[in-house]
N, C-alpha and C positions, 0 to 999 in steps of 0.2 A: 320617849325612846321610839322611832321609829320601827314599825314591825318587819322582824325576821322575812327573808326571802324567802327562807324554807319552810315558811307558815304553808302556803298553796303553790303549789306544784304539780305536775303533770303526773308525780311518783305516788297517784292515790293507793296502789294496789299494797303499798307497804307501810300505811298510814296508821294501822290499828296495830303495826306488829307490836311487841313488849320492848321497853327496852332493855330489859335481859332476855335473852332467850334463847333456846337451840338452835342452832339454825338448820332451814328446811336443807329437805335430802338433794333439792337442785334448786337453783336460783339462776334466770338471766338476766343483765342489763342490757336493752334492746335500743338500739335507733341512736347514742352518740356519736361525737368525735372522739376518738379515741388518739388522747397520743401518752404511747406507751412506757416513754423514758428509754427508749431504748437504741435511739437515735434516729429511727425510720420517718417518716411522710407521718404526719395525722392521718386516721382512717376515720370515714364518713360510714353513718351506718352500721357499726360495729355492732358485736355483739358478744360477750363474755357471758361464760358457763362459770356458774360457783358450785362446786358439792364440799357441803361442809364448811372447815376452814379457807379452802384454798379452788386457786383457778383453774376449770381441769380444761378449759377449749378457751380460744380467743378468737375470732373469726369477722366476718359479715352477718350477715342475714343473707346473702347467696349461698354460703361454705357451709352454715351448722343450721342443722334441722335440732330444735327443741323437744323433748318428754312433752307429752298430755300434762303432765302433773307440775312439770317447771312454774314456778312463781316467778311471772315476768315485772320487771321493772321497767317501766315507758322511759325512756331517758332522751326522747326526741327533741333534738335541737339545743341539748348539752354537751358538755364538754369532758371528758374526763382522764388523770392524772393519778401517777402511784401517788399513795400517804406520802406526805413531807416528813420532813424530818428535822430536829434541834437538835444538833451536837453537844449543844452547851447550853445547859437549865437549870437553876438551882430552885427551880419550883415555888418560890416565895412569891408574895403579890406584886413586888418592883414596883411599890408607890412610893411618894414624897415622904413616907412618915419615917424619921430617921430612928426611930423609938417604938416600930411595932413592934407586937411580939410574936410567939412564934409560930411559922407557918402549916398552914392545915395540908402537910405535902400529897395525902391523897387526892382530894377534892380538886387540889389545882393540876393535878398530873391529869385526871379527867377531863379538866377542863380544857386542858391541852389536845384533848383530840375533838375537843369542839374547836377549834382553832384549826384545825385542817391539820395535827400533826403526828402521824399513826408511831412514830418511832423517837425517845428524847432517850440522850443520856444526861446526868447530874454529873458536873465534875466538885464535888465539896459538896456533904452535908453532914451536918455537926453531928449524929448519932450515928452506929453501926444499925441500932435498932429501931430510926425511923427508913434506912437503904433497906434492912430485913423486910421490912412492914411491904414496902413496895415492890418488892419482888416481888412478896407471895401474891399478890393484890394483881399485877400483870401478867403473874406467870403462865396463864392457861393462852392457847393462842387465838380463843375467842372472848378472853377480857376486853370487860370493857373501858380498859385504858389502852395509852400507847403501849408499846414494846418498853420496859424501862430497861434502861443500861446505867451502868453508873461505877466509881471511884470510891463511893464510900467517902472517909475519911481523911483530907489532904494533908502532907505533910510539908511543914513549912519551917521558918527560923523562928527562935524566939525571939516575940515582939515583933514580928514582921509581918509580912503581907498576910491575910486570912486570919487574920485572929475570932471574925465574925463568924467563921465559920468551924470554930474549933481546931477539932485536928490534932495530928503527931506535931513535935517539934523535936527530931531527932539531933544531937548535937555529937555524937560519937557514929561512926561505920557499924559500930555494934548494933547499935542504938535503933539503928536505920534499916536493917536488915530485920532485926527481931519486929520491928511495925511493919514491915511489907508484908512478912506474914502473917501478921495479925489480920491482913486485911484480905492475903487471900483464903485466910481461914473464914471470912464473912462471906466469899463468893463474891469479889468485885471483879469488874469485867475487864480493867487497869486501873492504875495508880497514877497519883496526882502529885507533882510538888512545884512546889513556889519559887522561882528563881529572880525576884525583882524586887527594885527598891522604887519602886513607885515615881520614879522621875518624872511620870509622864502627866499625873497630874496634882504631884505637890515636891516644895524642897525639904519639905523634911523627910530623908532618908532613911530607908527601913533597911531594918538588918537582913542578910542573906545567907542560904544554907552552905557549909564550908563544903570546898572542891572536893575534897574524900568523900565527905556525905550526899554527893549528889552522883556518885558513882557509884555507891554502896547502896543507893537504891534502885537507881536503873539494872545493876547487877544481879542482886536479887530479884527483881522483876521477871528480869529475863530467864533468872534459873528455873522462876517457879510457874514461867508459862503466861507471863503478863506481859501487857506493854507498859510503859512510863509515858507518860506525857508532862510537858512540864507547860507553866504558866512564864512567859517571858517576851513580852511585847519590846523590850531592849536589843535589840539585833545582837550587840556583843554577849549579852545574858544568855539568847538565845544557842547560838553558836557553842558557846559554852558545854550547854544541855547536848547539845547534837554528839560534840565530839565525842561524847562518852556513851553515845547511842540510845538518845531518846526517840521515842516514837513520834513523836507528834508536838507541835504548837496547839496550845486552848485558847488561843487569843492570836490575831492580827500581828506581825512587828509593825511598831508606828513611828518606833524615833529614826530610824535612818532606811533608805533604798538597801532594798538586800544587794548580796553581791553575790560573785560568783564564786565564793565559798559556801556561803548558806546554801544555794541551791544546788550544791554540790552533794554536800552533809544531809541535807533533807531527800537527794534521791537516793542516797546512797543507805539510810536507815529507812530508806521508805516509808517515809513521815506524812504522818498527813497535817494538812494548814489549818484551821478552824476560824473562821471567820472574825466573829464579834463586830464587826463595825458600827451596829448598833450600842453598843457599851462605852466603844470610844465617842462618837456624835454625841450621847448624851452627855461624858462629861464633858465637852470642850464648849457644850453652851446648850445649861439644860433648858432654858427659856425657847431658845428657838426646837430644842427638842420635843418639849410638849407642844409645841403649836403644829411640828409635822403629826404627833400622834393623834391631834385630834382633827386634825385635816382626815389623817389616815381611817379614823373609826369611823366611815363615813354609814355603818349600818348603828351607831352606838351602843354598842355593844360594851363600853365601859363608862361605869356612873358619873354624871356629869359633874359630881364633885370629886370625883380623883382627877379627873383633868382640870379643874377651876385650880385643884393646892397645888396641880406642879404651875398654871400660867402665873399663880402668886406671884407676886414680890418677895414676899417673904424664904417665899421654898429657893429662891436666886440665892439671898444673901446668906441663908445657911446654908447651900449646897458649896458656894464661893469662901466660904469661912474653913469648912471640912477640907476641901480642895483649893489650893492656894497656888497651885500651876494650871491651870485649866489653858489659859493662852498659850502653853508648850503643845497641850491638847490639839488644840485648834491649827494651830499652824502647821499639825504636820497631821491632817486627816490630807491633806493629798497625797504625800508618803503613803500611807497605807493606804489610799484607793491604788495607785500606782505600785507597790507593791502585788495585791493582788495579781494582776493584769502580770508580772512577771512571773510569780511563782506558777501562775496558771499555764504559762505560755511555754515554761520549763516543763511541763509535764508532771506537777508534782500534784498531787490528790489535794483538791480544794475542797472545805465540806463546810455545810451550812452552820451555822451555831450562833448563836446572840447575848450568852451570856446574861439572861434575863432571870429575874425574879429576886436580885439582890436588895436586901434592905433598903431605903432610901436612894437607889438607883435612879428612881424616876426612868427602867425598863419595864413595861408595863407587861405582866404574865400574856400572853399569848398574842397580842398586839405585836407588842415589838420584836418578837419571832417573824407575824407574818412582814413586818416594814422592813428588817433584815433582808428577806428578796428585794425587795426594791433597793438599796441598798447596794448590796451587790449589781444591779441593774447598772444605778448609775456610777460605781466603779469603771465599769466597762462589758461586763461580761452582756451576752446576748439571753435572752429570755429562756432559749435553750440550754446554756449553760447554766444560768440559776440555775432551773429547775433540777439538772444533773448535780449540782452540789447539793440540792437537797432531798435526793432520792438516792439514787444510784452510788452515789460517790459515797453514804452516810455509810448505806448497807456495808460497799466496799472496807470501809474503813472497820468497820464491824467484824468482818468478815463473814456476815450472812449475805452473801447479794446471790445464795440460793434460793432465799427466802422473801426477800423482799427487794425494793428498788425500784421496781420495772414490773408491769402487766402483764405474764407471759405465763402460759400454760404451767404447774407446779408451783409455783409462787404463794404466797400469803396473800388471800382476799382484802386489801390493805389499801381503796383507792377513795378519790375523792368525784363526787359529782358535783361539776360547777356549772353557774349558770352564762358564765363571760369566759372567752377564750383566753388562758393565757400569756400564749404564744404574741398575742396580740398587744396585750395589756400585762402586765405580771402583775399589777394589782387586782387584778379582776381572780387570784388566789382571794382573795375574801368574799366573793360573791358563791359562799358554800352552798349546794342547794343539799347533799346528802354526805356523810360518812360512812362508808364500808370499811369495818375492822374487823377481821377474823369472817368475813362471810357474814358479818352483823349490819343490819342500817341502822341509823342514827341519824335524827334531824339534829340539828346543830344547837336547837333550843333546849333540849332532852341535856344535852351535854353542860350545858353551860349551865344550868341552873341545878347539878345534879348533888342530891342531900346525903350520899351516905347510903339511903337506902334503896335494896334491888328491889326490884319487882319482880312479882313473878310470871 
């Protein structure tokens, strides 16, 4: 494995900190590029004030004079960007093995923010009380994980789509109201249901939530101060969800060009779109998938035998056995690149997400989050635009983008120091040199290898 970039760096001065710890009463980062997410010019030279959690000055080194006592961080001739962000996580390892078992969701939500990602929501995870476990775990705003959000528990049909992931399967209105709140009894942030029969990469057809039941939960939702988001990459499916005022798509639509109904209904519940493109690319040919992830791990940062079982042969003809439409896949990822580019252009809230960590996905935890910006890249959008769908646009959708998104004075200390400019490269998102979460640093090494236990 080639060694980490965040090994030796210019940032000595914060080299012995712990990686748990208080953080000091002022901190600056001195001397990068700063470009803030907030739509303005990059500034050369910047300089950010941190007290505590959060950024109380953003400036030059002309405009803000420092404390005696401020602990400077050198940041000359880097680059730096708010926390990323994944919409869409289900925290599990996303390798070949169709038969793991089950996932260590703290250790990989950690790991997540060695991956450059300060803020994930989970749409589906099979307990209430591994979503509880995770809260309490990120709830303080100088944890050392992302921000977790999450759905908890998805409600779907029986026999139908998420059975991997448990869940409600409400079959009555009754049914379906009495589990929304069950779930806003566990404190989820919105609700999740399933609207699709899986066309997109097999014919054998999964059963779907009846039209009463899929109104009786957005209903509910909405009574009890939720949003609903549904799962529906079917345009018609989708549409469906809308009309009855869903919030949000979790997934890309792939089978058909939206029209000008869909983007009518999505601005009209002001919906946001959640990417995935990454989930689609993998199923529609995971061979050539793993050959981009391992292009993409160019620092190796994933064991060179989880990428040898997805190049397998083997891992083809059982991924091709499981999924028996994959060619439906494939022929319409230009549809959903082209999509994008319209619902973005309509003015509808794009936001980052990749759908990673599913069983036997062959989405690889934290990799194929960051190959998602690229991704979006080559959709169409501009290096500017990633990066807003996965900052700014997350928070929005969140509704904290008081809190986080963007680099500005009050904000959550929430950014990333990089050693390659973005703007230039969007892949150069992997040349981490440092993490700030909560006014905390973080070498990327610290993160990725982290056991469970804090330090003190």
């Amino acid at each position: 494995m080639r060694r980490l970039l965040t090994i030796a760096t210019p940032l000595l001065l914060l080299v012995a900190l712990p990686l748990i710890a208080k953080p000091q009463n002022q901190k600056a980062i001195v001397g990068a590029t700063l470009i803030d997410g907030t739509g303005g010019s990059p500034r050369k030279e910047a300089v950010i004030v941190i007290e505590g959690t959060r950024i109380s000055q953003v400036g030059t080194r002309n405009t803000i004079r420092l404390q005696k006592n401020t602990t400077v961080i050198d940041a000359t001739g880097k680059f730096i960007i708010p926390g990323l962000a994944d919409m869409h996580n289900h925290l599990g390892e996303g390798n070949f093995d169709l038969n793991q078992g089950p996932a260590d969701y703290q250790t990989n939500l950690r790991r997540l923010l060695g991956w450059g990602f300060t803020s994930v929501f989970n749409f589906g995870m099979p307990s209430i009380e591994d979503f509880a476990q995770l809260k309490r775990v990120s709830a303080a705003e100088d944890s050392a994980f992302p921000h977790f959000f999450g759905s908890g528990q998805l409600l779907r049909a029986k026999e139908g789509h998420g059975s991997l992931q448990g869940g409600f399967t409400p079959e009555t209105p009754a049914e379906a109201r009495r589990q929304v709140r069950e779930l806003k009894k566990a404190k989820v942030d919105a609700v999740k249901f399933v609207h699709t029969d899986l066309r997109y990469v097999t014919t054998q057809s999964r059963p779907l939530l009846k039209p009463e039941v899929i109104k009786a939960i957005v209903d509910e939702a909405h009574k009890l101060g939720l949003r609903a988001f549904v799962h529906a990459p079917v345009l018609e499916y989708a549409k469906e969800a809308l009309r009855v005022g869903a919030d949000g798509l979790v997934h890309a639509v792939i089978s058909d060009r939206v029209d000008d109904e869909f983007l009518l209904l999505m601005k009209s519940n002001n919906a946001a779109y959640i990417t995935t493109h990454a989930i689609f690319e993998a199923a529609g040919d995971i061979g050539k998938w793993s050959r981009r992830m391992v292009e993409f791990d160019e620092l190796g940062l994933i064991p060179k035998q989880v990428h040898q079982s997805g190049l397998s042969p083997t891992t083809v003809e059982r991924w091709e056995e499981k999924w028996n439409n994959t060619v439906y896949t494939r022929d319409r990822l230009k549809v959903m690149r082209e999509n994008l580019k319209d619902v973005w252009e309509a003015g509808i809230l794009v936001v980052a997400g990749s759908d990673t960590g599913n069983s036997g996905a062959g989405t690889l935890l934290g990799l194929a989050s960051q190959l998602e910006l690229l991704l979006l890249l080559e959709a169409g959008l501009s290096p500017e635009l990633v990066l807003q769908a996965a900052t700014i646009n997350a928070a929005r959708m969140l509704g904290r983008e008081k809190d986080f998104g963007t680099i500005e004075a009050g904000k959550l200390a929430d950014l990333l120091i990089l050693d390659a400019n973005p703007l230039i490269d969007i892949r150069n998102i992997r040349r981490i040199n440092r993490v700030i979460k909560g006014g905390l640093s973080y070498k990327q090494s610290e993160l990725l290898t982290f056991n469970q236990k804090r330090r003190s």
